[in-house]
C-alpha positions as CSV (number, residue, x, y, z in Angstrom):
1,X,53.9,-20.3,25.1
2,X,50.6,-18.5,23.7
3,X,48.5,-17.6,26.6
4,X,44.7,-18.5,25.7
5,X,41.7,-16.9,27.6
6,X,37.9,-16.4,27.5
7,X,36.9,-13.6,25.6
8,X,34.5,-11.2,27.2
9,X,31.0,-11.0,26.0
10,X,30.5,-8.0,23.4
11,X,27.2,-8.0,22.6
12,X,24.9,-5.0,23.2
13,X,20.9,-4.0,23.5
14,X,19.7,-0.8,23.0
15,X,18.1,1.1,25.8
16,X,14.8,1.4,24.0
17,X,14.4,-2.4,23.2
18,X,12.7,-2.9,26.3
19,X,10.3,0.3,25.4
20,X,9.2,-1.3,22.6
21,X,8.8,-4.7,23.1
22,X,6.4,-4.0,26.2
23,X,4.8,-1.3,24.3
24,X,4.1,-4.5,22.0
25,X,3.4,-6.5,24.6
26,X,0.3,-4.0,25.8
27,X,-1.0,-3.2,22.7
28,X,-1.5,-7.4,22.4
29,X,-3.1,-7.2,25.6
30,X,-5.6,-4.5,24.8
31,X,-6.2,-6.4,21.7
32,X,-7.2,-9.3,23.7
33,X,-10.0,-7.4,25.7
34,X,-11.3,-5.4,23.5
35,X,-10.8,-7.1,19.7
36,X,-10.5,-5.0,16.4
37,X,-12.5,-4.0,13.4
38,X,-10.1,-3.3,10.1
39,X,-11.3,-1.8,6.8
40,X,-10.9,-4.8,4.4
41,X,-10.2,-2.9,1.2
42,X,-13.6,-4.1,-0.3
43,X,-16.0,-1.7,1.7
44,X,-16.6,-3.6,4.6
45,X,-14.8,-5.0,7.6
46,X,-13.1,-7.7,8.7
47,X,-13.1,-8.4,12.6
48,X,-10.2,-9.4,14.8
49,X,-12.3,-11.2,17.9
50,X,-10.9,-10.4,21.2
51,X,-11.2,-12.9,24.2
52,X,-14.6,-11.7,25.4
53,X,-15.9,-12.9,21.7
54,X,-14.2,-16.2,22.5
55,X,-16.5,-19.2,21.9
56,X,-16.5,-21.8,24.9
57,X,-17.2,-25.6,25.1
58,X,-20.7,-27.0,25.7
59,X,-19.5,-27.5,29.9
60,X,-18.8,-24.1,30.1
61,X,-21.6,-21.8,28.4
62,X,-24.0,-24.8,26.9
63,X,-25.4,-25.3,23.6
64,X,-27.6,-27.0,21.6
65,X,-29.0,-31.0,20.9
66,X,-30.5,-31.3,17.3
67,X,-31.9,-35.0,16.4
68,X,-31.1,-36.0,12.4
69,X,-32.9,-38.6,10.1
70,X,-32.9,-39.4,6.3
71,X,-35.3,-37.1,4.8
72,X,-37.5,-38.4,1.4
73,X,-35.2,-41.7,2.0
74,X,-37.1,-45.0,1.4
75,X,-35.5,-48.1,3.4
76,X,-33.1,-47.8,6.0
77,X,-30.0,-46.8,6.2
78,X,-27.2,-49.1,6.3
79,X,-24.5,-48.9,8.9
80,X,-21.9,-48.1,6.4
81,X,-24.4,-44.9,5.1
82,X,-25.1,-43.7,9.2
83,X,-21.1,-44.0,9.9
84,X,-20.3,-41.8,6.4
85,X,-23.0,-38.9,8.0
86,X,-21.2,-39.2,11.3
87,X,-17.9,-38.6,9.5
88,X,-19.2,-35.9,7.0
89,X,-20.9,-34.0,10.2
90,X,-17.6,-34.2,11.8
91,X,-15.7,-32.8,9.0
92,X,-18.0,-29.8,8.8
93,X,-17.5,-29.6,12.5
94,X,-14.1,-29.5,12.1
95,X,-14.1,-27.0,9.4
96,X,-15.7,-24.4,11.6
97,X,-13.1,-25.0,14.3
98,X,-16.3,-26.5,16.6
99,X,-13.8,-28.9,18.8
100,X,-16.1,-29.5,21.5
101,X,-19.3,-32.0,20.2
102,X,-21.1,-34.6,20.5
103,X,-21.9,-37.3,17.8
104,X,-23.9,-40.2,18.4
105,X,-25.1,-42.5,15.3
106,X,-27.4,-45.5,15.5
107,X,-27.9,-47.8,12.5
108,X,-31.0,-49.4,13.9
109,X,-32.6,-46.6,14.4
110,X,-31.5,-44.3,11.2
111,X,-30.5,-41.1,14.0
112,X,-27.9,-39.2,14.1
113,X,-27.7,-36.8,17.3
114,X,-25.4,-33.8,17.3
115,X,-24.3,-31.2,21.0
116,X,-22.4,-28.6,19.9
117,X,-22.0,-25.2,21.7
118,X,-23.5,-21.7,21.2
119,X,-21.7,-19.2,18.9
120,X,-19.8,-16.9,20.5
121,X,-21.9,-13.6,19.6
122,X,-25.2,-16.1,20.5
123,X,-27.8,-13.7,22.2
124,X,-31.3,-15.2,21.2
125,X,-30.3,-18.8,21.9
126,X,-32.3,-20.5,19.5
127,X,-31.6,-24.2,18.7
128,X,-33.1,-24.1,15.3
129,X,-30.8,-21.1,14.2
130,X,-28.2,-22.6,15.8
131,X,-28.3,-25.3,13.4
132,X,-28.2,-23.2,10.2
133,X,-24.5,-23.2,11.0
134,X,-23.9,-26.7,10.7
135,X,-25.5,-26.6,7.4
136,X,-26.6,-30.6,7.6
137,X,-29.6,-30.2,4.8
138,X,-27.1,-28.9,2.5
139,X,-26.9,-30.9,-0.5
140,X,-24.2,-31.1,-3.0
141,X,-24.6,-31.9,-6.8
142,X,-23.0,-32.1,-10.1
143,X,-24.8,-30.3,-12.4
144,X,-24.5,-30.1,-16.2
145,X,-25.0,-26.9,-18.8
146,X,-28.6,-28.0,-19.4
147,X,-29.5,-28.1,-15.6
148,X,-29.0,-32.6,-15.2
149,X,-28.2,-34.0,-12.4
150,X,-24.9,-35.7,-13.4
151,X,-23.5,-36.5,-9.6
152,X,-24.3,-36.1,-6.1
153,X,-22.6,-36.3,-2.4
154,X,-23.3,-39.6,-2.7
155,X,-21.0,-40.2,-5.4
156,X,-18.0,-38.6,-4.2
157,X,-15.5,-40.4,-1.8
158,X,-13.2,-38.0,-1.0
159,X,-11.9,-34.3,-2.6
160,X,-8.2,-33.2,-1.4
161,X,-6.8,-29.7,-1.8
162,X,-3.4,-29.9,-3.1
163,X,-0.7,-28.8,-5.9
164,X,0.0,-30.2,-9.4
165,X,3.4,-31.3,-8.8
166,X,4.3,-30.3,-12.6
167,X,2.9,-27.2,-13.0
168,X,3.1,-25.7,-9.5
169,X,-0.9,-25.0,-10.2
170,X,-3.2,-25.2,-6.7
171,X,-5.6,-28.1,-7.6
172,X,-8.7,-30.1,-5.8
173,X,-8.7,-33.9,-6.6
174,X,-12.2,-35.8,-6.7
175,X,-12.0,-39.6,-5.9
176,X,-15.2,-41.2,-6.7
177,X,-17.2,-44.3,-5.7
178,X,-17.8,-47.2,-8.6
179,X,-21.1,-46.1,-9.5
180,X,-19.9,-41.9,-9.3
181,X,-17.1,-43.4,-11.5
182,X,-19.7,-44.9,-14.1
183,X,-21.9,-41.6,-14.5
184,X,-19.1,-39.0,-14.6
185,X,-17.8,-41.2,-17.2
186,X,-20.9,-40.6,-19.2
187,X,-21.1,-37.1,-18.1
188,X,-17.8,-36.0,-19.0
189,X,-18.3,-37.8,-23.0
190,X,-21.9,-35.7,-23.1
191,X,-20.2,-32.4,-21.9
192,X,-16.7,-32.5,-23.2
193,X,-15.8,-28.9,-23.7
194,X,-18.7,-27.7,-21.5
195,X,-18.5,-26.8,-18.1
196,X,-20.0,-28.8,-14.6
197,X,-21.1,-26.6,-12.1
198,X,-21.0,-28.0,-8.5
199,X,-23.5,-27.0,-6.2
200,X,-24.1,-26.7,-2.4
201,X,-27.4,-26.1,-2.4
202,X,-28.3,-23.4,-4.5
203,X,-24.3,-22.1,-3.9
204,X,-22.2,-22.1,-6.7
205,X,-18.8,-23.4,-5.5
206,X,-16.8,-23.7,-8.5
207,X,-17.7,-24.3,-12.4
208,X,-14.9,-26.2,-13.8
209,X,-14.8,-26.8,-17.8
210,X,-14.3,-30.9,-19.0
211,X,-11.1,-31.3,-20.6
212,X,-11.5,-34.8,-21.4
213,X,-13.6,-38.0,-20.5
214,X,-12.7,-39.0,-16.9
215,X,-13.4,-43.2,-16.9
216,X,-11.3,-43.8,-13.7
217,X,-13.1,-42.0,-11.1
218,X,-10.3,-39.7,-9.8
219,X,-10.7,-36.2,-11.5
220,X,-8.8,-32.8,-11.0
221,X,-10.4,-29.2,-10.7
222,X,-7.6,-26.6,-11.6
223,X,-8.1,-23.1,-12.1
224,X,-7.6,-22.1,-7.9
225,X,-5.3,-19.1,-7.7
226,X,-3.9,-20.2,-4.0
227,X,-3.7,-23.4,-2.3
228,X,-6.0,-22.0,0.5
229,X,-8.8,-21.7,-2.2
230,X,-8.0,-25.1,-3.2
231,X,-8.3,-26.7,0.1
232,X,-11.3,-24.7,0.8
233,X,-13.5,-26.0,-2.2
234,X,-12.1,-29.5,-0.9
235,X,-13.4,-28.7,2.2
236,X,-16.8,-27.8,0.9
237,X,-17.4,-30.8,-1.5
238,X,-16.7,-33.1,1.3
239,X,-18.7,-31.7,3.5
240,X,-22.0,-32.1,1.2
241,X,-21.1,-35.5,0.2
242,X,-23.8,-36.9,2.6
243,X,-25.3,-40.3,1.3
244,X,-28.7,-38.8,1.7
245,X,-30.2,-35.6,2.9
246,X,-31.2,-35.2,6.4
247,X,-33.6,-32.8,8.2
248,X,-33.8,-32.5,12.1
249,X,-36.7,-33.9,13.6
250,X,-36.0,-32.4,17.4
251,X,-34.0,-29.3,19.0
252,X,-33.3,-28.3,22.2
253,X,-30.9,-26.1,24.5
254,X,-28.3,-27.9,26.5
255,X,-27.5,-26.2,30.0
256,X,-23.7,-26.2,30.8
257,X,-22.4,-29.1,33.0
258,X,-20.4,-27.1,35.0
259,X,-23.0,-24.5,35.7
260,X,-23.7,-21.1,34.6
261,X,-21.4,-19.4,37.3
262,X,-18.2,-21.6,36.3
263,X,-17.0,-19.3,33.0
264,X,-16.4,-16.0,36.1
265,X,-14.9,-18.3,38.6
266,X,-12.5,-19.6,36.4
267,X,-11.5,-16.3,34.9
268,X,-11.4,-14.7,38.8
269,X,-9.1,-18.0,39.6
270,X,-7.0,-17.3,36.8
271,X,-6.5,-13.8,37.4
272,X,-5.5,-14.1,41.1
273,X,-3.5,-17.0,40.4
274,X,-1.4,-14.9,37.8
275,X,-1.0,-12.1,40.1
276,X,0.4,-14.0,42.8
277,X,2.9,-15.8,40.1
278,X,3.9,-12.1,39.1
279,X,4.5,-11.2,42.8
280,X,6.7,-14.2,43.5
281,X,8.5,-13.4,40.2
282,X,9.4,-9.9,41.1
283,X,10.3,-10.4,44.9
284,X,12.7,-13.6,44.4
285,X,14.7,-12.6,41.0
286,X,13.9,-8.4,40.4
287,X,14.7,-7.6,37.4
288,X,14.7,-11.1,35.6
289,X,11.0,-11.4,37.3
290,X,9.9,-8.2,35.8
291,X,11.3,-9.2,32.4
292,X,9.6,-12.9,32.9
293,X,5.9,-11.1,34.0
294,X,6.5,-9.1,30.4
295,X,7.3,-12.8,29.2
296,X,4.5,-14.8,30.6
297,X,1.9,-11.9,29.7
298,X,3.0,-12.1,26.4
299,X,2.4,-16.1,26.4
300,X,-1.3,-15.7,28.0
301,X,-2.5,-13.0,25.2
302,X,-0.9,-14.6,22.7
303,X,-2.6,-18.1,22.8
304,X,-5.7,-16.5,23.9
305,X,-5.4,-14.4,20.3
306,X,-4.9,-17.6,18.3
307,X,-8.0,-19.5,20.0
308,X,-10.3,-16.3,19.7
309,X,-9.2,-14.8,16.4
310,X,-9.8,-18.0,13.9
311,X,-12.5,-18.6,16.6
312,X,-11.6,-21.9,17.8
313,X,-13.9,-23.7,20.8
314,X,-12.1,-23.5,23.9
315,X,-12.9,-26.6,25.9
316,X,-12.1,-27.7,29.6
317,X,-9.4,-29.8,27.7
318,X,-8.0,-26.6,25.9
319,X,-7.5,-24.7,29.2
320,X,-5.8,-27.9,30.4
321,X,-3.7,-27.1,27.1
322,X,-3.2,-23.5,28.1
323,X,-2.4,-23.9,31.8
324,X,0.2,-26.7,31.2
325,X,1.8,-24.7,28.0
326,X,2.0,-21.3,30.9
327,X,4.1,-23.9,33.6
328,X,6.1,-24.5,31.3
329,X,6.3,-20.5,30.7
330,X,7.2,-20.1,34.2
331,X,9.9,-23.1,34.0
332,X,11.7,-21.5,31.0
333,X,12.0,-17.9,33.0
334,X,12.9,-19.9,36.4
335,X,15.7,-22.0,34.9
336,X,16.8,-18.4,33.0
337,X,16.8,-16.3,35.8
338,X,18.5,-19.1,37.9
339,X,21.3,-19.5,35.5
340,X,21.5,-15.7,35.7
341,X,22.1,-15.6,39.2
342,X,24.2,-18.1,39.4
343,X,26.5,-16.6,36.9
344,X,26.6,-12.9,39.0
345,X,27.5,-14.9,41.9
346,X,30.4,-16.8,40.5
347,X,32.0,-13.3,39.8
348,X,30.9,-12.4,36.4
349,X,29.7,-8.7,35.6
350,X,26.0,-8.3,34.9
351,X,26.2,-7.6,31.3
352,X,28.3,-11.0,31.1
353,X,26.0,-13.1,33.1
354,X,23.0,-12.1,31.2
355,X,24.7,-13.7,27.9
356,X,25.8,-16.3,29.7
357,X,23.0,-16.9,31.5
358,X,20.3,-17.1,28.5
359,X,23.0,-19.1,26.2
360,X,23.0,-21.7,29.1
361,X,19.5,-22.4,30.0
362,X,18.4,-22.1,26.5
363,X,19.4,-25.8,25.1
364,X,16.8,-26.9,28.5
365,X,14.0,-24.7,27.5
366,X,14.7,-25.7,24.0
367,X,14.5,-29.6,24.4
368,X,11.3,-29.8,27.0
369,X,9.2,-27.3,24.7
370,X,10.2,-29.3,21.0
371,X,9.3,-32.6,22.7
372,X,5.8,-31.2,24.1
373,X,5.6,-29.7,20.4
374,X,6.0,-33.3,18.8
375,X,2.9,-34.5,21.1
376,X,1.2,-31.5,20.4
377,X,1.4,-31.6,16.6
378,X,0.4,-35.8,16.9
379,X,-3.1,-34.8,18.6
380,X,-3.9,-32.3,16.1
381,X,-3.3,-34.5,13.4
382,X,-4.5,-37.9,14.5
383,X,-7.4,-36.5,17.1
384,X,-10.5,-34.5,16.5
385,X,-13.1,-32.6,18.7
386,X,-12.0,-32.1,22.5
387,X,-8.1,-34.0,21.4
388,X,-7.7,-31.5,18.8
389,X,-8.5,-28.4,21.0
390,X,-6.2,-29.2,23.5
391,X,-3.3,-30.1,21.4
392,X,-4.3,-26.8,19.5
393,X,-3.8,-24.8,22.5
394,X,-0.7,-26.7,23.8
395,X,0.8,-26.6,20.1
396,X,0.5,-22.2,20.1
397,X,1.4,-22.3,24.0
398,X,5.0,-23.9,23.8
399,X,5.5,-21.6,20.6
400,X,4.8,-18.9,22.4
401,X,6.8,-19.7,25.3
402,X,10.0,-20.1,23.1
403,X,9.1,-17.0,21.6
404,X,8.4,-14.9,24.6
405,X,10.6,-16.6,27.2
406,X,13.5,-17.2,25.2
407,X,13.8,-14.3,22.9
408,X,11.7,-11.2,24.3
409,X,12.9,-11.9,27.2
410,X,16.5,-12.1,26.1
411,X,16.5,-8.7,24.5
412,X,14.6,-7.0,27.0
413,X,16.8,-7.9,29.7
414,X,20.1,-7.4,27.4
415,X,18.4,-3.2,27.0
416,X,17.3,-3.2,30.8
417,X,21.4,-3.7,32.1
418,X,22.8,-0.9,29.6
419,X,21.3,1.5,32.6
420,X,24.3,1.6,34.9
421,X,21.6,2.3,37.6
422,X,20.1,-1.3,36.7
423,X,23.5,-3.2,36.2
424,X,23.8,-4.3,39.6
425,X,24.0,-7.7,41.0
426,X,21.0,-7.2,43.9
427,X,18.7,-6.7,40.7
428,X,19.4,-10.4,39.8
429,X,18.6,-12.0,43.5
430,X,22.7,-11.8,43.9
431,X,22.9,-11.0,47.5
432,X,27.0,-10.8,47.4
433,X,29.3,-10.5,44.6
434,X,32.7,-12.8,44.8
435,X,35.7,-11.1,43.6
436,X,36.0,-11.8,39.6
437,X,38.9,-13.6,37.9
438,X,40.0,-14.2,35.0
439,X,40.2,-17.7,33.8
440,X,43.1,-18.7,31.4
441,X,44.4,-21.5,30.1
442,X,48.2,-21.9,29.3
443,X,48.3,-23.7,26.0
């Protein structure tokens, strides 16, 4: 009879893996505190914000209350007109990654009142330029060769970025309202071979040449070289399709509800909180705990890059987001470091019981961090404001943590045990190792 038996585990890290990967780790780190400005090819510079340039939620560092009404608007508004400049200002909000506001319409009185929080680099906290960023006055138009009118905001429904599913080209698709319909019917048969520039303001977004008379009301800008540019013009048209221009009437600071002192007593909390999680780390599993504080430092810098870089709003609810992704850190490396353990004390060598270990516990970490993904990913795309920041920073949290905890941790414990002085049980939390045998099966 063929006897059958477990192979041993062949696999092999390199010594300096671990070198690297926590010079990596540091380098992140320092990027986090201190940010980076890179040549951009084009003369300038492009800046890479670091978490003291991070922009915070109207509870935690304030903002500012501006007031809007119709401006040069005779009548008043109807619901339908107050809800569409609710939805536009949101949109725009949105589009600078502003997830913590406040937007209250009222149809009876024609107001729209806007809280949204102080830009991160804000030092002259002054409501009025604070508003510039929100660009509410700006209006959007359709304008012909000879300088006509042909459209306005009004007239557009709704522009999506998107590609031409027979050509491959990046495109931006305009659906328009029945009367926006009617006039770029007309404009398109006065201008056929001419081109429509569309305006924000006095901004030239894009010039686009007619190509034929457009009677239906859905339209098609080609000519974008990526799909980013495309979605970006989209973007920009929806945002200036207010009904009607609006001017603020009143501005004022808001204080932060949680007062001034809360942003430092938050960051001293957190920093004492992840020192003692490092301690207990290290003193109940060694040398898995010093690979898991590697792990979970990784996760921290790493989420707080991806709110502070594109500049997102970190809200109460986004730390929620961030301190429930780093539990989940800390479960991945407990449940690794346990199997680990386990595996040294059943009589495997270490080098075994690392492989072992990580090829165990990582169908666990696997399934609890793609099921938090799946809610993640729903409040991004069906929530907006507070929702979306904290799916935001739950969504690059449990990425991270399968990053970090399941691969950097891997290979940086797989280099540590190819030092014979490190390949020792006690470094796992193994206080006695049983006498190894080989298991075999008789076929």
């Amino acid at each position: 009879m063929a006897k059958k038996s477990f192979a041993r585990y062949k696999k092999k890290g390199h010594r300096r893996t671990f070198f690297i990967l926590a010079l990596v780790v540091g380098l992140a780190t320092l990027l986090c505190f201190t940010g980076l400005r890179v040549p951009n090819g084009v003369g300038g510079y492009t800046t890479l914000y670091g978490a003291k340039d991070m922009r915070f939620g109207i509870d935690i560092r304030g903002g500012v209350e501006a007031v809007f009404v119709p401006a040069d608007y005779d009548g008043t508004p109807t619901e339908s007109q107050i809800d569409a400049v609710k939805q536009i200002l949101e949109t725009r909000l949105d589009n600078l990654n502003v997830l913590d506001r406040d937007i209250i319409s009222s149809s009876q009185t024609g107001r729209v009142t806007v809280r949204f929080p102080w830009q991160s680099g804000e030092s002259t906290f002054n409501p009025d330029e604070a508003i510039e960023e929100l660009g509410a006055t700006a209006s959007l138009t359709f304008v012909d060769e000879d300088g006509n009118v042909v459209l306005n905001g009004s007239d557009v429904k709704e522009a999506k970025g998107g590609v031409n599913s027979q050509t491959g080209d990046s495109i931006v698709t305009l659906e328009l309202t029945a009367d926006g319909a009617t006039k770029f019917a007309e404009a398109t048969e006065a201008n056929l071979g001419k081109t429509i520039t569309i305006k924000m303001d006095d901004e030239v977004l894009s010039s686009p040449t007619v190509e034929s008379v457009i009677t239906d009301g859905d339209a098609m800008i080609t000519g974008m070289s990526t799909a980013a540019e495309a979605v970006e013009l989209a973007n920009q048209i929806n945002a200036g399709a207010l009904p009607f221009a609006i001017e603020a009437i009143s501005t004022r600071s808001i204080s932060p509800s949680m007062g001034s002192e809360a942003l430092g007593v938050m960051f001293k909390a957190g920093i004492i909180a992840f020192v003692l999680l490092c301690l207990f780390l290290l003193i109940n599993y060694r040398l898995s705990g010093l690979v898991a504080v590697f792990s979970l430092l990784g996760q921290v810098v790493g989420v707080l890059l991806a709110i502070s870089i594109p500049q997102q709003t970190l809200t109460l609810q986004g730390i929620a987001g961030i301190i429930l992704s780093i539990g989940m850190g800390v479960d991945a490396n407990v449940i690794v470091s346990e199997r680990i353990r386990e595996e040294v004390r059943s009589g495997r060598n270490v080098r075994e019981a690392v492989e072992v270990g990580f090829d165990r516990a990582f169908a666990s970490v696997l399934d609890g961090n793609v099921t938090v993904a799946i809610s993640s990913v729903c409040l991004i795309v069906f929530g907006s404001g507070s929702i979306l920041s904290f799916g935001y920073s739950l969504l690059v949290g449990v990425i991270l943590n399968l990053v970090c905890g399941a691969w950097l941790s891997h290979y940086m414990t797989r280099s540590l045990v190819q030092f014979d002085a490190l390949n020792k049980p006690w470094f796992f939390g193994a206080r006695r190792l049983t006498q190894s045998k080989e298991v075999s099966v008789n076929a």
